[in-house]
Structures are given as structure tokens and as C-alpha cells.
N, C-alpha and C positions, 0 to 999 in steps of 0.2 A: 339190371336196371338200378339196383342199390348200390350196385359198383359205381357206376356213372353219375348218379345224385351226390354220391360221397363225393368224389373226383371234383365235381363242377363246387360245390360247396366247396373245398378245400379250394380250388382256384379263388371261388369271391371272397374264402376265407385272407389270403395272404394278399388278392389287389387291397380288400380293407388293411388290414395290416400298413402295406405301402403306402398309401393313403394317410392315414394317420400320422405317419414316420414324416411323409414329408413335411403336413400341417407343423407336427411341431419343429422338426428343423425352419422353416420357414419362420416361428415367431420367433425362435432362437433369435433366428440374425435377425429380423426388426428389431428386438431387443438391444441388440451388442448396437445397432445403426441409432438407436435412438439415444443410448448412451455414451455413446461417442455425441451427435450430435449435440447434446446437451452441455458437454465440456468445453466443446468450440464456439459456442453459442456468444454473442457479443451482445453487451447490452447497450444502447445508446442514454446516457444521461442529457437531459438539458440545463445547461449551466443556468444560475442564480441571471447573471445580466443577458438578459435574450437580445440585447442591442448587437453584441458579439458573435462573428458569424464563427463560432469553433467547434468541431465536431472533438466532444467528450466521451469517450469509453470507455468501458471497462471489460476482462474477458477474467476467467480463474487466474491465469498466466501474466497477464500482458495487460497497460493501459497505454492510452493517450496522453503523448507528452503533455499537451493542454489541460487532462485531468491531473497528473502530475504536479503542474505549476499550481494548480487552485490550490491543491494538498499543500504543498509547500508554500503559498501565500495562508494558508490555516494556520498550519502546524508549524513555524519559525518563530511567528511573532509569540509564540506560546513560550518559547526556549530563550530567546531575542530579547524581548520585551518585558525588563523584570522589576519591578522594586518591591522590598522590603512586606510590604502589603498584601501584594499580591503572587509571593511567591508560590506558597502553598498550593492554588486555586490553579495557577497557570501549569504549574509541573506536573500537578493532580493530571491534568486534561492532557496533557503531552502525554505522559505515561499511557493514556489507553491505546496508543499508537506504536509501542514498541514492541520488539519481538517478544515472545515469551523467554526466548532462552537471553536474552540480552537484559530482560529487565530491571532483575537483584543488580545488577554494573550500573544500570544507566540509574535506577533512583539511589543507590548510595552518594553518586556521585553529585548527582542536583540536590540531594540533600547537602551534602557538604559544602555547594555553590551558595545552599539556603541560608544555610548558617552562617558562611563568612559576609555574603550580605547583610542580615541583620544585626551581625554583630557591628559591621563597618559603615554601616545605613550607604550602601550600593547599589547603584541602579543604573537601570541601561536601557537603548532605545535602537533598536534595528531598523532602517529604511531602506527597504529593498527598491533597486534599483533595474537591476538586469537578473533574469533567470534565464540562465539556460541547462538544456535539459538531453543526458543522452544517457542512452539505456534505462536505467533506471535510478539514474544518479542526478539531482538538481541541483545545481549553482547557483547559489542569489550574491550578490555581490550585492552591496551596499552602504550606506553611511552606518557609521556605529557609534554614540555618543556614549558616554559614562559620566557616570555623576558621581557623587561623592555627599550626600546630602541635597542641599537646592542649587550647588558650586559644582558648574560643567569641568570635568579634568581631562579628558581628551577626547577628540573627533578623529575619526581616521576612516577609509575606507578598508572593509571586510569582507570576507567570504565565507559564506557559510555552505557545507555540502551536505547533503541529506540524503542517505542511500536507500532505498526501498525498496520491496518484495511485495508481489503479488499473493496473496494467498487465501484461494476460493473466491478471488472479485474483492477481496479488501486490501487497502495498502496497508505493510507494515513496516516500520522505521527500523532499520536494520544498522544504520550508522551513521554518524552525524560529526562532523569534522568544523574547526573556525581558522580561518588563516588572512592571510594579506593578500588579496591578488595577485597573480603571479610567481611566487614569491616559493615557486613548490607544493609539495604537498599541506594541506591545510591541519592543524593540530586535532587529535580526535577529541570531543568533548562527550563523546556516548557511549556508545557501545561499542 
């Protein structure tokens, strides 16, 4: 009879056992399911003008050409847009947007665009025209005026290429190139 008690308890002993093993394999995988899930996960932004019917997103990995072009109607006129004045302020705010390991390149180098503006009282004016947008690369073509004091010294159209990277749902400016339309590859000005 103690035989048999033992027996039957060792049986309910190892179904609990089982039991248990499977609970926790089971939140295992919700676990792994929900961390996955949460990587994939796409956020829907609404753009600034709600008149525009464009679906804005953003995921870790990956955005919406349309979020894209906002970023790069932001972030050009920042690089684009300079005089004398206003350099400091503008390059300040671009810079939060560059890679880390690109950084020390891209501010030595706007400093040194700093300097020769205000030594040369230089100024400039981007009017973006046409963006287009593939992978993760944006092309604004546009008017690009320069000045020289209050005295316009050329007009020409430009392109500006802005290359970016996803990382964890923020864009970050990975390379930034200026050329002529057409004209081949555009000069790198960044990183």
C-alpha cells in the first residue's frame, strides 16, 4: 500500500514537473514573439499639414519616402541656407542629425565653410525644387543663389544628396554630397 502511494505520488510528482516545463517554455516563446513583434512594429506619424493626404512612417530599420522628404525639407535649409550670422546656430542644429562616427569630419569641415564665410561675408540660399527620393538617399535639386555681401554673384541650379540611416526610428545623416544636376556624381560636403 506504501508502495503504491509512493508510485502514484511520483507519477503526480513528474505530470507537475511537466506541467511547469511546459508553462515556462510557453512564456519563453511569447517572450521571443513579443520581441520580435516590437522590432517590426511601425509607428504612424501625422504630418505637420493634415491638408496632405501622406502616410508618414517610421519603423527601427526603415521610413517613408514622404518622412524622408519632410527630414530633408528640415535638415538642407539648415546646411543650404547660410550667412555670416547665422552660421553657428544653423550648423549647431544640423549637427544633431549626423552620425556619430562621422561627426569630428562633418563639424571640422562646416567650421571651416564658417570661417571662410565670415571672413568673406558669404552667404547662400537653397530653393528646393524637386526631391526625390530612393532608398534612403534624397535629392533636392534646386536654385542656389550666393552672395557676396548684399551683391548676388551667381544663380545656378544644384543638387544636394543627403544619405540617411535608420537607427532605432531616428534618421541619421550619413552623407551629404552638392553637384549640378546631372552632371555625375555630386561633390561630397559631409561626411
Amino acid at each position: 500500500m506504501r508502495i503504491e502511494r509512493y508510485l502514484a505520488g511520483q507519477r503526480e510528482h513528474g505530470l507537475l514537473k511537466l506541467a511547469v516545463l511546459v508553462l515556462v517554455l510557453g512564456l519563453l516563446a511569447e517572450g521571443v514573439l513579443v520581441l520580435l513583434l516590437a522590432r517590426s512594429q511601425r509607428i504612424v506619424l501625422v504630418p505637420p499639414a493634415l491638408s496632405e493626404q501622406r502616410e508618414i512612417w517610421v519603423s527601427d530599420e526603415v521610413a517613408s519616402a514622404a518622412y524622408l522628404e519632410d527630414q530633408t525639407r528640415f535638415l538642407l535649409p539648415l546646411l543650404a541656407d547660410v550667412h555670416p550670422r547665422n552660421l553657428d546656430a544653423q550648423f549647431s542644429l544640423f549637427l544633431r542629425y549626423v552620425a556619430p562616427e562621422s561627426y569630428g569630419a562633418v563639424k571640422a569641415q562646416l567650421l571651416a565653410q564658417a570661417e571662410r564665410a565670415r571672413r568673406n561675408d558669404l552667404a547662400q540660399v537653397f530653393y528646393i525644387q524637386n526631391l526625390d527620393v530612393k532608398d534612403h538617399t534624397v535629392r533636392a535639386t534646386g536654385l542656389l543663389r550666393r552672395f557676396v555681401g548684399k551683391t548676388s554673384t551667381s544663380e545656378e541650379v544644384a543638387t544636394y544628396e543627403v544619405r540617411y540611416e535608420m537607427r532605432r526610428g531616428r534618421p541619421v545623416v550619413v552623407g551629404v554630397a552638392v553637384g549640378a544636376p546631372g552632371v555625375g556624381a555630386p561633390e561630397r560636403v559631409g561626411p
